[in-house]
C-alpha positions in Angstrom: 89.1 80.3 84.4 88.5 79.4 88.0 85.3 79.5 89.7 84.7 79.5 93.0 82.7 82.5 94.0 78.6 83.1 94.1 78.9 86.2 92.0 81.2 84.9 89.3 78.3 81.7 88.9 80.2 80.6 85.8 80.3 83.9 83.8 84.1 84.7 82.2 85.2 88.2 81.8 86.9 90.5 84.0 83.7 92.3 85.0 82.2 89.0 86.3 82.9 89.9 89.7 82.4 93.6 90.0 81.9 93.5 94.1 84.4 91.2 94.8 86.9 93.2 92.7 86.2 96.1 93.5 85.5 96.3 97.4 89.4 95.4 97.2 89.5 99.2 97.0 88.8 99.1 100.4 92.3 97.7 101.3 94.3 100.6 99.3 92.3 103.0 101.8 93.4 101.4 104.2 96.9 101.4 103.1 96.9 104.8 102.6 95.6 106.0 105.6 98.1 104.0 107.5 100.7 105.6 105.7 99.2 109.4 106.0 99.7 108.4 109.7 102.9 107.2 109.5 104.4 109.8 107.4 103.1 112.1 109.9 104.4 110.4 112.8 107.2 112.4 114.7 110.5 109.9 114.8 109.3 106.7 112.4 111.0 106.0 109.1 112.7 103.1 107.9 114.9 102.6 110.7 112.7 102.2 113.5 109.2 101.6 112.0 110.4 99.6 108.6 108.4 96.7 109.5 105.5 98.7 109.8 105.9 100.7 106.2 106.3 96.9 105.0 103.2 96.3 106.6 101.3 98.6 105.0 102.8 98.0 101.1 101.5 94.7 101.9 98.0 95.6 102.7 98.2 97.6 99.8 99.5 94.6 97.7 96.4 92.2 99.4 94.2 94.7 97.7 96.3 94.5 94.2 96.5 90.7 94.3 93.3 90.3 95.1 91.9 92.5 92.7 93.4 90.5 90.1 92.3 87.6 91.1 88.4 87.9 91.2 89.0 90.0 88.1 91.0 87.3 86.4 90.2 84.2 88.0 93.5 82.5 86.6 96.0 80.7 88.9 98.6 83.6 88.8 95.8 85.7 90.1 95.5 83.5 93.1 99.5 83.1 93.6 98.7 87.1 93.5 96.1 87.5 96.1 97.2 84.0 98.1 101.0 85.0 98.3 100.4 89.0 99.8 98.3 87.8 102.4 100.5 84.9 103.6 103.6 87.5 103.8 101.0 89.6 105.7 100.3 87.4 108.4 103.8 86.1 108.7 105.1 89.5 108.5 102.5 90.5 111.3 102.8 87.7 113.4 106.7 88.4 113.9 106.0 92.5 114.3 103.4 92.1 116.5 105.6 89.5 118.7 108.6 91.5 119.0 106.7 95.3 119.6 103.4 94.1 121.8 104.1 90.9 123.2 108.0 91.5 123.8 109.4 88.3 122.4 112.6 88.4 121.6 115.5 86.0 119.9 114.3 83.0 121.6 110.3 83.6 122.2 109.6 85.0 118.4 110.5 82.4 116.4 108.8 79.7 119.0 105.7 81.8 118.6 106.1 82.1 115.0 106.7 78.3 114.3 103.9 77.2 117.0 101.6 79.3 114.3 103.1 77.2 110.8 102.5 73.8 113.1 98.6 75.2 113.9 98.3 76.2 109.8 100.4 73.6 108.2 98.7 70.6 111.0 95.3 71.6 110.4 95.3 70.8 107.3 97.0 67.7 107.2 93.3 66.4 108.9 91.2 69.0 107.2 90.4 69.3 104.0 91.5 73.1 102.6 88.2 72.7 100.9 86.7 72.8 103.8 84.2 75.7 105.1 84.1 77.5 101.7 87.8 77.3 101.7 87.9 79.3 104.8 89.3 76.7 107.3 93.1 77.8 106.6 92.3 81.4 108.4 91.2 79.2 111.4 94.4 79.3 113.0 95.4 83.0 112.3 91.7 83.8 113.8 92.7 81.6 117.1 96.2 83.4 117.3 94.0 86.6 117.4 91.7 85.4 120.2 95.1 84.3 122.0 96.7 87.4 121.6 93.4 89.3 123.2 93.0 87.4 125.9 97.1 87.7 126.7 96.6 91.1 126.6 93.8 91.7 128.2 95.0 89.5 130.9 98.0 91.7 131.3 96.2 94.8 130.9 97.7 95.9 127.8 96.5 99.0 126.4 95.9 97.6 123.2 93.6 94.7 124.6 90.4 96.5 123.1 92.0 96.8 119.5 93.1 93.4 119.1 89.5 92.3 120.7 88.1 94.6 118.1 90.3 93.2 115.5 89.1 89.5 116.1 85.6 89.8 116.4 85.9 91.6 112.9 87.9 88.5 111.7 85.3 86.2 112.9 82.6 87.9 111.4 84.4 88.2 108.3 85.4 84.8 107.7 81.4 83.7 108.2 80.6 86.4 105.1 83.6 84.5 103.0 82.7 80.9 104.3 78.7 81.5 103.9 79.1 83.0 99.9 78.5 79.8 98.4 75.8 78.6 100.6 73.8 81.8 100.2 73.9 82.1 96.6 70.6 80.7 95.9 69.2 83.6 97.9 72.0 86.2 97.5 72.9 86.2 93.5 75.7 88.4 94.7 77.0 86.5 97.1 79.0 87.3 100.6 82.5 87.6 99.6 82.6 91.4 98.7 81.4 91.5 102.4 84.6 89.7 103.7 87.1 92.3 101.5 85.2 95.0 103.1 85.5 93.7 106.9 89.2 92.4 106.1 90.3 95.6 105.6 88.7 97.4 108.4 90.4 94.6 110.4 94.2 95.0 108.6 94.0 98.9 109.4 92.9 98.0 113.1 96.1 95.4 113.0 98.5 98.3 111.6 97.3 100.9 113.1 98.0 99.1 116.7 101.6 98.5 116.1 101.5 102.0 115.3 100.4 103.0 118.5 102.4 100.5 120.2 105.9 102.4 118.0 104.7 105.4 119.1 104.2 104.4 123.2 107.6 103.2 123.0 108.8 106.5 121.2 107.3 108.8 124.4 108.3 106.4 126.8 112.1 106.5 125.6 111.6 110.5 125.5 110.6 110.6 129.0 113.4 108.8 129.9 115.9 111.0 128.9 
């Protein structure tokens, strides 16, 4: 058993983290609303919008994995709940490169490698330990701020999302880095409050790519 979470405080069982494991419910939601919208969406399916029906499998699967994992607490729970959100943000990263930001061949993977040299060298003079185990979102959580101010800069209609989105990452990733630090006071720790505000922020994410397929959509219409 691995522990590494305020509520769990030593206890085995699968019910030793009943927050943490089930606020992941929060992400199937999420998931499913998504999809509602997509399946309701004149002119997406798997042709046009594939990335964005991956998209939200995988926010469903962060909520699976990570269920498992603070119900478990074994290392293939963690290869669970570690390896859905890694495909997330890579997944993301190159969707919301080629659809918002309009990189193409040459600009998408730069932008996606400049992020694996920000994760990967980060940690080469940080400990992963460090912050809770919290500073390997650092660089995803800069990316965000980057993209936000980009788009704001250029007055992008989907500036204020992707504002939105970060500040809910930032505050987030405080809940998740504070859990351990707090437990003296807070039995139940802060985690459950970083699965809750995670998946607020992963429907924002989604949900402005689908507004961004669906601006492209009208635009082609009006063109015709």
């Amino acid at each position: 058993m691995l522990d590494v979470y305020c509520e769990r405080a030593g206890a085995a069982g699968f019910w030793a983290e009943p927050l943490n494991a089930l606020t992941n419910l929060a992400f199937i939601v999420a998931a499913a609303v998504v999809g509602l919208r997509l399946a309701r969406a004149s002119g997406l399916d798997w042709r046009n919008g594939w990335d964005l029906w991956l998209l939200t499998l995988l926010l469903a699967a962060i909520g699976v994995g990570s269920g498992l994992w603070h119900s478990f607490a074994t290392r293939w729970g963690l290869l669970a709940d570690v390896l859905s959100i890694t495909l997330f943000i890579n997944l993301y990263l190159l969707s919301f490169g080629w659809r918002v930001l309009g990189l193409r061949w040459v600009g998408l993977p730069l932008l996606w490698l400049g992020y694996q040299v920000a994760s990967f060298g980060l940690l080469t003079v940080v400990s992963p330990d460090a912050l809770n185990g919290s500073v390997g979102y650092l660089p995803a959580l800069a990316f965000l701020l980057g993209f936000a101010w980009w788009l704001r800069r250029t007055q992008h209609p989907l500036w204020r999302a992707v504002a939105v989105a970060a500040m809910l990452f930032a505050v987030s990733l405080s809940f998740r880095t504070l859990d351990m630090a707090l437990c003296a006071a807070l039995p139940l720790g802060t985690h459950f409050m970083w699965h809750l505000l995670n998946a607020a922020l992963l429907f924002v994410l989604v949900n402005a790519l689908v507004d961004a397929l669906r601006r492209q959509g009208t635009r082609a219409v009006s063109t015709t």
